[in-house]
DOKOLKOL-337759 format. One record per residue (C-alpha): residue in three letters; y, x, z. Coordinates in steps of 0.001 Angstrom, whole numbers, padded with zeros to 6 digits. Example, Ala and Ser with C-alpha at 12.3 -4.5 7.8 and 13.67 -1.06 7.14 Angstrom:
atom residu->ala, Y->-004500, X->012300, Z->007800
atom residu->ser, Y->-001060, X->013670, Z->007140
This chain:
atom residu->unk, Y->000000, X->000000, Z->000000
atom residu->unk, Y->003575, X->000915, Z->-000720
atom residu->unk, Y->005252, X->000746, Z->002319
atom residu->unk, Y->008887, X->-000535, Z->002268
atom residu->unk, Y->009131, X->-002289, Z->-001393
atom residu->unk, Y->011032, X->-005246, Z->-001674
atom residu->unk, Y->009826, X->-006660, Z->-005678
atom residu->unk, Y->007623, X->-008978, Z->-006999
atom residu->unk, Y->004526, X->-007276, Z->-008671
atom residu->unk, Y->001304, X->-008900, Z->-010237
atom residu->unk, Y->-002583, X->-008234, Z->-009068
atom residu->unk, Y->-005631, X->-008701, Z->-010656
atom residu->unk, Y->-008570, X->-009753, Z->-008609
atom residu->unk, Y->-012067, X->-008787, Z->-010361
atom residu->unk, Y->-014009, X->-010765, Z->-007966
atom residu->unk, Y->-013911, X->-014006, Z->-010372
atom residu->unk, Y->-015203, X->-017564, Z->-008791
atom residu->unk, Y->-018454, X->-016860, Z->-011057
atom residu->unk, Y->-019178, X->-014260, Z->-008318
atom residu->unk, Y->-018837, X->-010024, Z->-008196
atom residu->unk, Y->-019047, X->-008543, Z->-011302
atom residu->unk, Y->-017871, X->-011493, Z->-013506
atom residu->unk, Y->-015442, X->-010413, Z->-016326
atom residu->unk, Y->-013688, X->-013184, Z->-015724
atom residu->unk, Y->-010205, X->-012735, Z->-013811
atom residu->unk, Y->-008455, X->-014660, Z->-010972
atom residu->unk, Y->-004512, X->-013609, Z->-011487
atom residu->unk, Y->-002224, X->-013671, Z->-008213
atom residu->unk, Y->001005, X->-013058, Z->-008519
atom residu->unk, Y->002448, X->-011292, Z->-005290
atom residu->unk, Y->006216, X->-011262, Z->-004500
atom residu->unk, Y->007012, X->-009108, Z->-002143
atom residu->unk, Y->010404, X->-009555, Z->-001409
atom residu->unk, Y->012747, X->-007899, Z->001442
atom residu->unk, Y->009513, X->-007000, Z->003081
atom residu->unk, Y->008077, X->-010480, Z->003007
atom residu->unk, Y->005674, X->-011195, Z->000968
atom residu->unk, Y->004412, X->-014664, Z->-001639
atom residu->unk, Y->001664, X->-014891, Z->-002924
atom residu->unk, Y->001134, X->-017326, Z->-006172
atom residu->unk, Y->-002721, X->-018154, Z->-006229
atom residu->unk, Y->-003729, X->-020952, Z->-008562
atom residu->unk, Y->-000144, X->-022785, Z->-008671
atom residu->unk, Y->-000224, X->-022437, Z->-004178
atom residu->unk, Y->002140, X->-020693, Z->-002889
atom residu->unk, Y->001309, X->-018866, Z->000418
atom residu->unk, Y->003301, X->-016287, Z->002956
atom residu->unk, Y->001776, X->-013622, Z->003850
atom residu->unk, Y->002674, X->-011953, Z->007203
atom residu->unk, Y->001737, X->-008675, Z->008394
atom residu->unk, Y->001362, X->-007443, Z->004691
atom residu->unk, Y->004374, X->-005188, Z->004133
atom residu->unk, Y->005021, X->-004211, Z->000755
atom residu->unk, Y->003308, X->-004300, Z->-002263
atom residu->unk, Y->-000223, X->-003493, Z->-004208
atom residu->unk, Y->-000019, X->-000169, Z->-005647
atom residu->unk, Y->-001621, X->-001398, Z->-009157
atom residu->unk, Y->000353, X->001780, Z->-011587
atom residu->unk, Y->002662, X->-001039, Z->-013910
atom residu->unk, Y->003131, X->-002875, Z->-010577
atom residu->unk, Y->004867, X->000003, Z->-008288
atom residu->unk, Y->007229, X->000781, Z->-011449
atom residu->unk, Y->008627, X->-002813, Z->-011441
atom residu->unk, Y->008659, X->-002825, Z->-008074
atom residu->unk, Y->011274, X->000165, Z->-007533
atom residu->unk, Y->013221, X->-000849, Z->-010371
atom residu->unk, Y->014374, X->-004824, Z->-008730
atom residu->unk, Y->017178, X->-004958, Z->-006264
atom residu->unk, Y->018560, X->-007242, Z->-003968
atom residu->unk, Y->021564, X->-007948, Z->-006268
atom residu->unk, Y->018952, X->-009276, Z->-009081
atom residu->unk, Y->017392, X->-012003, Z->-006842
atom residu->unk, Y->020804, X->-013309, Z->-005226
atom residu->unk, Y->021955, X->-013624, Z->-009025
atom residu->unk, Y->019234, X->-015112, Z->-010183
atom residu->unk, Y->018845, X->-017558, Z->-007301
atom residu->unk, Y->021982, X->-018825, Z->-007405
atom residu->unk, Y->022320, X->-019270, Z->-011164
atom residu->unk, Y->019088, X->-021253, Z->-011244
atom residu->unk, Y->020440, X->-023371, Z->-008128
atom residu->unk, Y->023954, X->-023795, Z->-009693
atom residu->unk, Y->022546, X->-023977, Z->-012954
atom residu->unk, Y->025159, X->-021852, Z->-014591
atom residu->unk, Y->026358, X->-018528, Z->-014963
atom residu->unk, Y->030247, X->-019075, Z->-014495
atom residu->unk, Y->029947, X->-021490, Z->-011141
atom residu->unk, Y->027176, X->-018784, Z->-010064
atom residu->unk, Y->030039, X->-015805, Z->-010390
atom residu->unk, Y->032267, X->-018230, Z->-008538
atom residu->unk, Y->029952, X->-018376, Z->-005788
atom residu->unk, Y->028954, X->-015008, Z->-005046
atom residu->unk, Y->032551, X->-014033, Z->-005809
atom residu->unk, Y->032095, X->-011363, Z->-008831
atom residu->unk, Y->032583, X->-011642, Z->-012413
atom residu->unk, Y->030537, X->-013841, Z->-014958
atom residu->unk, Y->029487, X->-010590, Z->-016988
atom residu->unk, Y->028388, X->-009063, Z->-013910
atom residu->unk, Y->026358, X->-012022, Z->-012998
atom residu->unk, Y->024884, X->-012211, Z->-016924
atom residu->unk, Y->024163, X->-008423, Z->-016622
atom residu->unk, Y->021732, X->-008707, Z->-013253
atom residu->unk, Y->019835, X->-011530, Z->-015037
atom residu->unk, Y->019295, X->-009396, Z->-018067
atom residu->unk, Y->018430, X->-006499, Z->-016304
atom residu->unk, Y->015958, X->-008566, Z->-014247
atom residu->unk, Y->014407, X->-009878, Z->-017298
atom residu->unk, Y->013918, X->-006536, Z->-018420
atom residu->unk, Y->012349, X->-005447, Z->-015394
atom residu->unk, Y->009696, X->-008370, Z->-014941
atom residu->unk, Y->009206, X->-008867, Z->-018928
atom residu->unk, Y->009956, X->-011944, Z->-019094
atom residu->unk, Y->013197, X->-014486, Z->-019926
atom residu->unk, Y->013928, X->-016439, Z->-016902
atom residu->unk, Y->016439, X->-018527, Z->-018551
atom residu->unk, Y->016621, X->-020851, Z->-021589
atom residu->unk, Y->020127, X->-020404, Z->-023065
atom residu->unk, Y->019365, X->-022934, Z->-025706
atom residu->unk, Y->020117, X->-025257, Z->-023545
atom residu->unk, Y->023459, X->-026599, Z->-022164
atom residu->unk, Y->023830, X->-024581, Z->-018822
atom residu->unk, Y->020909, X->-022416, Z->-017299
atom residu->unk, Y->017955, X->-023684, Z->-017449
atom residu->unk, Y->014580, X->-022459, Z->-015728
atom residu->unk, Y->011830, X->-021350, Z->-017797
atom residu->unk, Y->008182, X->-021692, Z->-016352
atom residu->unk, Y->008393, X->-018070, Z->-015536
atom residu->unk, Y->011425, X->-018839, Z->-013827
atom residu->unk, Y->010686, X->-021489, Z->-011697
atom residu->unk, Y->007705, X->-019758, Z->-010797
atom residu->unk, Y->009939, X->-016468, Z->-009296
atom residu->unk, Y->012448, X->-019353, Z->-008357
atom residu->unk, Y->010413, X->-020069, Z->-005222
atom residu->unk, Y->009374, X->-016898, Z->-003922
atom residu->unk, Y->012626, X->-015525, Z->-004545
atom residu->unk, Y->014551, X->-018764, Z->-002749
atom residu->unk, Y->012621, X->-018061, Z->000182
atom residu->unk, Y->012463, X->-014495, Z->000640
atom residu->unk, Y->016566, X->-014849, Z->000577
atom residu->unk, Y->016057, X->-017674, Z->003143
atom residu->unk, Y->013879, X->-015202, Z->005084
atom residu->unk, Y->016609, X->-012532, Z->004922
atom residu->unk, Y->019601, X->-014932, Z->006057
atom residu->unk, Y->017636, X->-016166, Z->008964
atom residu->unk, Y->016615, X->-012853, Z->009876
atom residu->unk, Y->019824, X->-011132, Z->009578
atom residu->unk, Y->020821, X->-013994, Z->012054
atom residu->unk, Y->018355, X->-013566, Z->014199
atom residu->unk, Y->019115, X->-009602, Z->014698
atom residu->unk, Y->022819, X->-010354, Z->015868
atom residu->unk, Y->022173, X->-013352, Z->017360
atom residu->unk, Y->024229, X->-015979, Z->015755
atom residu->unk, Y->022198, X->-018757, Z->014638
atom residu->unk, Y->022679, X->-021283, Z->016151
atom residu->unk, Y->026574, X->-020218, Z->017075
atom residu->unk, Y->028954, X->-023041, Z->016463
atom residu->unk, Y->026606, X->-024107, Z->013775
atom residu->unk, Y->025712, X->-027629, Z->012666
atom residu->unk, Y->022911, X->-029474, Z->010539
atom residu->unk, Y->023577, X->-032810, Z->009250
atom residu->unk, Y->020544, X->-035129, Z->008670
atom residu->unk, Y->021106, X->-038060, Z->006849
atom residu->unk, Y->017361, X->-039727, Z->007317
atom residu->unk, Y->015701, X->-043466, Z->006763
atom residu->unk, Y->014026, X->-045519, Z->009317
atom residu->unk, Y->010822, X->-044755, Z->007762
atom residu->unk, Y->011037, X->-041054, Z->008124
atom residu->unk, Y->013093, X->-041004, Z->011996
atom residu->unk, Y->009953, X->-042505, Z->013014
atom residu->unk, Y->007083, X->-040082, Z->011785
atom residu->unk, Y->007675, X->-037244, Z->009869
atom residu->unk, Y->011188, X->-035986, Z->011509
atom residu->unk, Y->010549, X->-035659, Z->014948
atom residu->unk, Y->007619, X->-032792, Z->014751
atom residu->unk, Y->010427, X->-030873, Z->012421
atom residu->unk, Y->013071, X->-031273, Z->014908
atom residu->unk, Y->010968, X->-030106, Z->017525
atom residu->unk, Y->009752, X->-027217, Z->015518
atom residu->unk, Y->013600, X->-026240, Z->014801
atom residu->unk, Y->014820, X->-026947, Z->018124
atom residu->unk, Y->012125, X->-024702, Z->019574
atom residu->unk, Y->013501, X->-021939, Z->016832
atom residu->unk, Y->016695, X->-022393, Z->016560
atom residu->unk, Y->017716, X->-023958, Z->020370
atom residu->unk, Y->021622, X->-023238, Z->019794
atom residu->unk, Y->021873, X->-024988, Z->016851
atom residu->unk, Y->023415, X->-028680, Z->017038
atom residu->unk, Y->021156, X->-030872, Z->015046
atom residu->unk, Y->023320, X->-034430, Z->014278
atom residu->unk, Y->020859, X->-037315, Z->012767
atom residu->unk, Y->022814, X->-039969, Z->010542
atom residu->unk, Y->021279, X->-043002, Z->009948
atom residu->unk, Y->021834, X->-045504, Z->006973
atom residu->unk, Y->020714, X->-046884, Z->003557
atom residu->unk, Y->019494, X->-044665, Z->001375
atom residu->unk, Y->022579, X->-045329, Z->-001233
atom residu->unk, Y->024866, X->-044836, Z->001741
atom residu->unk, Y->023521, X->-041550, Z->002644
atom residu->unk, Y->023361, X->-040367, Z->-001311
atom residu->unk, Y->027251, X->-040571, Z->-001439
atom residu->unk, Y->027512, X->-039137, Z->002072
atom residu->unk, Y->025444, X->-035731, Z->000776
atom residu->unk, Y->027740, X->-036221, Z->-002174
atom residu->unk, Y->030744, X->-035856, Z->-000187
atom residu->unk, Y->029708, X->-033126, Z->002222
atom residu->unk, Y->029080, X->-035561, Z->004906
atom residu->unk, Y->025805, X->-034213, Z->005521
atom residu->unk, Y->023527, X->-031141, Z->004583
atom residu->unk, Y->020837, X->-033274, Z->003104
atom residu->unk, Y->018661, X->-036721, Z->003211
atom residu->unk, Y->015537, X->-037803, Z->003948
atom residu->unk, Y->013775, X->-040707, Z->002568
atom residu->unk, Y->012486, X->-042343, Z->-000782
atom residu->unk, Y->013073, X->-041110, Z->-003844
atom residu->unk, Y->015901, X->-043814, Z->-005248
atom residu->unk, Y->016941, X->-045028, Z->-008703
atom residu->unk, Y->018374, X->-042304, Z->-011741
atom residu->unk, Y->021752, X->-043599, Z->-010966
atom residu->unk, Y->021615, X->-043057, Z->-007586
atom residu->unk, Y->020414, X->-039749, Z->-007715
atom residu->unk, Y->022257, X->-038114, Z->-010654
atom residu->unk, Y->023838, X->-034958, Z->-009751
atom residu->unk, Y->021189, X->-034652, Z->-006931
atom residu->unk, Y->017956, X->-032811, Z->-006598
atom residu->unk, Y->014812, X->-034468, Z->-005163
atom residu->unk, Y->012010, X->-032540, Z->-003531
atom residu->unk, Y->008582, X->-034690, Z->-003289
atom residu->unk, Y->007428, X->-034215, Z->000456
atom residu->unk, Y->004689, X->-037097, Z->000441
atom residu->unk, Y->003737, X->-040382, Z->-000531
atom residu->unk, Y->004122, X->-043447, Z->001879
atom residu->unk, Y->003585, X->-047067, Z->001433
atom residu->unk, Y->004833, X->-050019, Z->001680
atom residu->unk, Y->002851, X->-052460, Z->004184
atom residu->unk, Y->002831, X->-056141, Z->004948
atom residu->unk, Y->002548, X->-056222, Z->009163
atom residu->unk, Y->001557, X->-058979, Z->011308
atom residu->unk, Y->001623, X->-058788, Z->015279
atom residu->unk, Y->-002502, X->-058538, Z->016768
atom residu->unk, Y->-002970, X->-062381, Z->017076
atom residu->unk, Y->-001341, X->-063519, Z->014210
atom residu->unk, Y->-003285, X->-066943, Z->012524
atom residu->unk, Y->-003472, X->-063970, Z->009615
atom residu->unk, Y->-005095, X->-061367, Z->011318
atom residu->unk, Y->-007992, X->-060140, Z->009617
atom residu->unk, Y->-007905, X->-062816, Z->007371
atom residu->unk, Y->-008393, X->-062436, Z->003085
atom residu->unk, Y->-004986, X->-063525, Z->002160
atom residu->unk, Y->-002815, X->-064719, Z->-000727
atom residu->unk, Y->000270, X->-063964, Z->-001572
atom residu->unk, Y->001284, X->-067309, Z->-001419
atom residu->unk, Y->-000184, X->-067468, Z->002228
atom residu->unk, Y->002402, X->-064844, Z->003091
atom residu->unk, Y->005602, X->-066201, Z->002028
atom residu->unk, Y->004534, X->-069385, Z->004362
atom residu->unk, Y->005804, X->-067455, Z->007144
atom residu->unk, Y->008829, X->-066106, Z->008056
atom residu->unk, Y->009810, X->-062212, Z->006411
atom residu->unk, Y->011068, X->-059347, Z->007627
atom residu->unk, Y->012757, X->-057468, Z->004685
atom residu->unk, Y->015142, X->-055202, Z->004299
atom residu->unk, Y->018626, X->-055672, Z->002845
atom residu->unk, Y->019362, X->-056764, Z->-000863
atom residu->unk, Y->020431, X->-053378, Z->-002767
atom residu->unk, Y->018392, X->-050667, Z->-000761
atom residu->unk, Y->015489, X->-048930, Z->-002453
atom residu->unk, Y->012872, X->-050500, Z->-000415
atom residu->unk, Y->014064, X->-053771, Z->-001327
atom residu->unk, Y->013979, X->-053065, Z->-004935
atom residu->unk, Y->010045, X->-051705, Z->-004426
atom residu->unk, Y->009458, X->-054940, Z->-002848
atom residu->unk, Y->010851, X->-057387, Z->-005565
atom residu->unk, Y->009351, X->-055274, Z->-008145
atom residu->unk, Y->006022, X->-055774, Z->-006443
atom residu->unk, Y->006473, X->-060113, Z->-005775
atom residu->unk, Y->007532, X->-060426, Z->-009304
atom residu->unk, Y->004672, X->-058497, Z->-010971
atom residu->unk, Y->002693, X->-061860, Z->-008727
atom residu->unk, Y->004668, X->-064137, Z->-010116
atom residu->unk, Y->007145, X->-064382, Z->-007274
atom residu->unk, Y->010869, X->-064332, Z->-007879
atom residu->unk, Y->012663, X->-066441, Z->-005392
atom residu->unk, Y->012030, X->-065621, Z->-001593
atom residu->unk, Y->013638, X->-067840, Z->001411
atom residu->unk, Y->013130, X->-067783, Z->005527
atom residu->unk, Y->014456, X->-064108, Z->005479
atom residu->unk, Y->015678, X->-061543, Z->008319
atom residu->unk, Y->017015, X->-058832, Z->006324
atom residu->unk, Y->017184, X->-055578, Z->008398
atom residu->unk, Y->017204, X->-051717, Z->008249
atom residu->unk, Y->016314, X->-051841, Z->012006
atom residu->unk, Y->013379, X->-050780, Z->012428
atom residu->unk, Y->013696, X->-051639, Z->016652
atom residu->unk, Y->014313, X->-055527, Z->015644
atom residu->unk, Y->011334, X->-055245, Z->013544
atom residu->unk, Y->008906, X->-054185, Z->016049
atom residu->unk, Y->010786, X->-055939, Z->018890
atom residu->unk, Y->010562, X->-059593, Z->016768
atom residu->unk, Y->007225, X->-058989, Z->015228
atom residu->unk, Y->005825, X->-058489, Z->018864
atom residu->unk, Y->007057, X->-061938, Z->020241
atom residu->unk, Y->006586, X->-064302, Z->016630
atom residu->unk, Y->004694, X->-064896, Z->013839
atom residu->unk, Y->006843, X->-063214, Z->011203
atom residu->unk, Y->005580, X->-061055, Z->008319
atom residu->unk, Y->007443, X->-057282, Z->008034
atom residu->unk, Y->007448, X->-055938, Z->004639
atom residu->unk, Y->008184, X->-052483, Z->005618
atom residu->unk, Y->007389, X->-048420, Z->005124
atom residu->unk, Y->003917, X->-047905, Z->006738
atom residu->unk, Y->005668, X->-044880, Z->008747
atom residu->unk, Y->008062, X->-047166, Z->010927
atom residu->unk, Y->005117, X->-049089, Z->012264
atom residu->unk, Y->002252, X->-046308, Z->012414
atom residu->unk, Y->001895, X->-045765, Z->015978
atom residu->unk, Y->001492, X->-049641, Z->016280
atom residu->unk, Y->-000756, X->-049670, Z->013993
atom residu->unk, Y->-002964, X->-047008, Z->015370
atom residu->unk, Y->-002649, X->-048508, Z->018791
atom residu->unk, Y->-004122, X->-052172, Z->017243
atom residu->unk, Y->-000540, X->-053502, Z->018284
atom residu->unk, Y->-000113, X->-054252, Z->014856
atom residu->unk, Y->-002386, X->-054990, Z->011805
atom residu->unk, Y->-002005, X->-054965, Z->008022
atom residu->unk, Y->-002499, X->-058012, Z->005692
atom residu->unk, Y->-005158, X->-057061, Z->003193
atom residu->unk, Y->-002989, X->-057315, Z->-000004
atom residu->unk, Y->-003491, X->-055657, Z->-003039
atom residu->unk, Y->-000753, X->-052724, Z->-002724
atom residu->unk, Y->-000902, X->-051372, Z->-006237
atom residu->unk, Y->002202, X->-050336, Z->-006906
atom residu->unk, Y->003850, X->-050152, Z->-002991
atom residu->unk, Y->003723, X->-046362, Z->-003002
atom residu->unk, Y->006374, X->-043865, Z->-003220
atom residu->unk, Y->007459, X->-040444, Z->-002477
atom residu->unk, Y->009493, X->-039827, Z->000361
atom residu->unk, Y->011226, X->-036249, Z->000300
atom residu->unk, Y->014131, X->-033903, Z->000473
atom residu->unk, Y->017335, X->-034799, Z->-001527
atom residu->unk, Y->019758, X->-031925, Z->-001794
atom residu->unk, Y->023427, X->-030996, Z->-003410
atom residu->unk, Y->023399, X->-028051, Z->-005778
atom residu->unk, Y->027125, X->-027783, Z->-005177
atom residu->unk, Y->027028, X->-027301, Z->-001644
atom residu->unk, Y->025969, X->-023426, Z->000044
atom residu->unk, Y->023456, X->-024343, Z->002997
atom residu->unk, Y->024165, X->-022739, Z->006290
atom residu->unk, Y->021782, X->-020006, Z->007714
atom residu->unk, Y->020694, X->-023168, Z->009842
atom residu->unk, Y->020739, X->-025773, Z->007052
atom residu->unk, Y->018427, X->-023004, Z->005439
atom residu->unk, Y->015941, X->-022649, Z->008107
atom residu->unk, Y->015636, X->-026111, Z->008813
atom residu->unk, Y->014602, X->-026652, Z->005318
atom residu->unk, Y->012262, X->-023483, Z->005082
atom residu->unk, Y->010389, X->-025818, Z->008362
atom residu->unk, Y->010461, X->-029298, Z->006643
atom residu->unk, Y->008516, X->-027361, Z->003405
atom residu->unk, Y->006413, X->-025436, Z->005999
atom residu->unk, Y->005355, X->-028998, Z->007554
């Protein structure tokens, strides 16, 4: 090993999934990075700790000693800003300057990273594959540089704008993996509708959302990072007359329905759902985004919530609640990580981010 290189180099591993000897070749790419190193093994990315440097395969070292630090900020933030002029403006040097660290990475790796036929910069697959290591490994520096002098966390603040769906389940093991990381850091959680939260990241209100992907128009000029898929459920208190029952959907809308409001994306879903059944007019409605009325009402009537299977889980799993056996085709979305390319995250907003993708 080749201690102390900081550049992506490729390995060949001769021991094929045919077994020793095969001819056959698995090919992992390795980025080693500021000391940290990625490794790419069929389209997985993976961290490696306690693996310093690089493989000393002859082509390999060369590249390696030939990338610098000043390639991988200018290529990361080109591909984030998606051009070469609001990239200069960024880092604060000149556009040629930026242009000339891209070529010369190019060069180096043997590959273009960009398509300039295109309006703006845009990622070619070998791009977006050294996008990722190369994102993180500057993460990894920032936090660790941080870390060293002890200022993360000083007078620094990360802005959640988050769903019902996701405040329930997914976000609090993240927070409490942050907190227990980064304990200085103020964390402030802002609830809302996912089209209200959209133009809050939009006007650097907050760092970034959490929630379901929402419509092209709501998300143009955004980026959307898949987390996981969640669906929608139809919930009915323990001793509801439904209860283990084979229902209709026309059962259903005898009873009284817990939706939420007219114009959110979960409302959308749901329509989109009834009217692929037939069903286009809906009445006896309590439209909420509270997911502490739904539970509360649900416990004490006979009421039907049409909600994100997250905001009722730990009901369900405690046989509080049950789900009506509907056919859900078509109830499940992704829920992820919406982001501005305009705005710079914060050594916080970074590692925050670097533990909701770790999750």
């Amino acid at each position: 090993m080749a201690q102390g290189c900081d550049l992506p180099t490729l390995a060949l591993d001769r021991n094929a999934a045919d077994g020793p000897g095969s001819r056959s070749l698995h090919i992992t790419t390795r980025y080693a990075i500021a000391g940290i190193e990625w490794i790419r093994y069929r389209n997985r990315y993976e961290i490696s700790f306690g693996i310093v440097g690089i493989t000393t395969f002859g082509i390999a070292e060369a590249i390696a000693r030939k990338v610098r630090l000043r390639h991988v900020r200018c290529f990361v933030t080109v591909a984030r800003k998606k051009s070469f002029v609001l990239a200069s403006e960024d880092l604060g040097i000149t556009q040629p300057a930026v242009s000339r660290s891209v070529r010369e990475l190019e060069h180096i790796l043997g590959h273009q990273l960009f398509d300039r036929s295109t309006r703006g910069a845009e990622l070619t697959p070998q791009g977006r594959d050294f996008f990722v290591a190369a994102e993180n490994s500057l993460n990894q520096i920032w936090q660790g540089t941080n870390a060293v002098i002890g200022n993360l966390g000083a007078n620094e603040t990360v802005r959640i704008g988050a769903l019902p769906n996701v405040c329930s389940q997914f976000l609090p093991s993240v927070l409490k993996d942050f907190k227990t990381a980064a304990p200085k850091v103020r964390v402030l959680i802002i609830p809302g509708t996912n089209a209200d939260l959209l133009g809050r990241l939009r006007s650097n209100e907050c760092d970034f959302v959490l929630g379901r992907l929402s419509t092209s128009d709501d998300m143009r000029g955004l980026v959307f990072e898949a987390l996981y898929d969640e669906p929608l459920v139809f919930v009915v208190r323990e001793c509801h007359p439904l209860a283990g029952q084979n229902v209709t959907i026309e059962e259903v809308l005898g009873y009284q329905l817990l939706v939420p409001p007219e114009g959110t994306i979960i409302r959308q879903e749901m329509e989109r759902y009834l009217a692929g059944r037939g069903v286009t007019q809906l009445s006896n409605l309590i439209e909420t985004t509270s997911s502490d009325l739904q539970r509360a009402y649900l416990r004490m009537t006979d009421s039907i919530a049409i909600t994100p299977r997250g905001v009722v889980q730990d009901e369900l799993e405690n046989r509080e609640f049950v789900t009506l056996p509907l056919d859900e085709g078509g109830l499940s979305g992704p829920v992820g990580l919406t982001t501005n390319p305009d705005m710079r995250p914060s050594p916080a907003v970074q590692r925050f981010l670097t533990v909701i993708r770790q999750s």
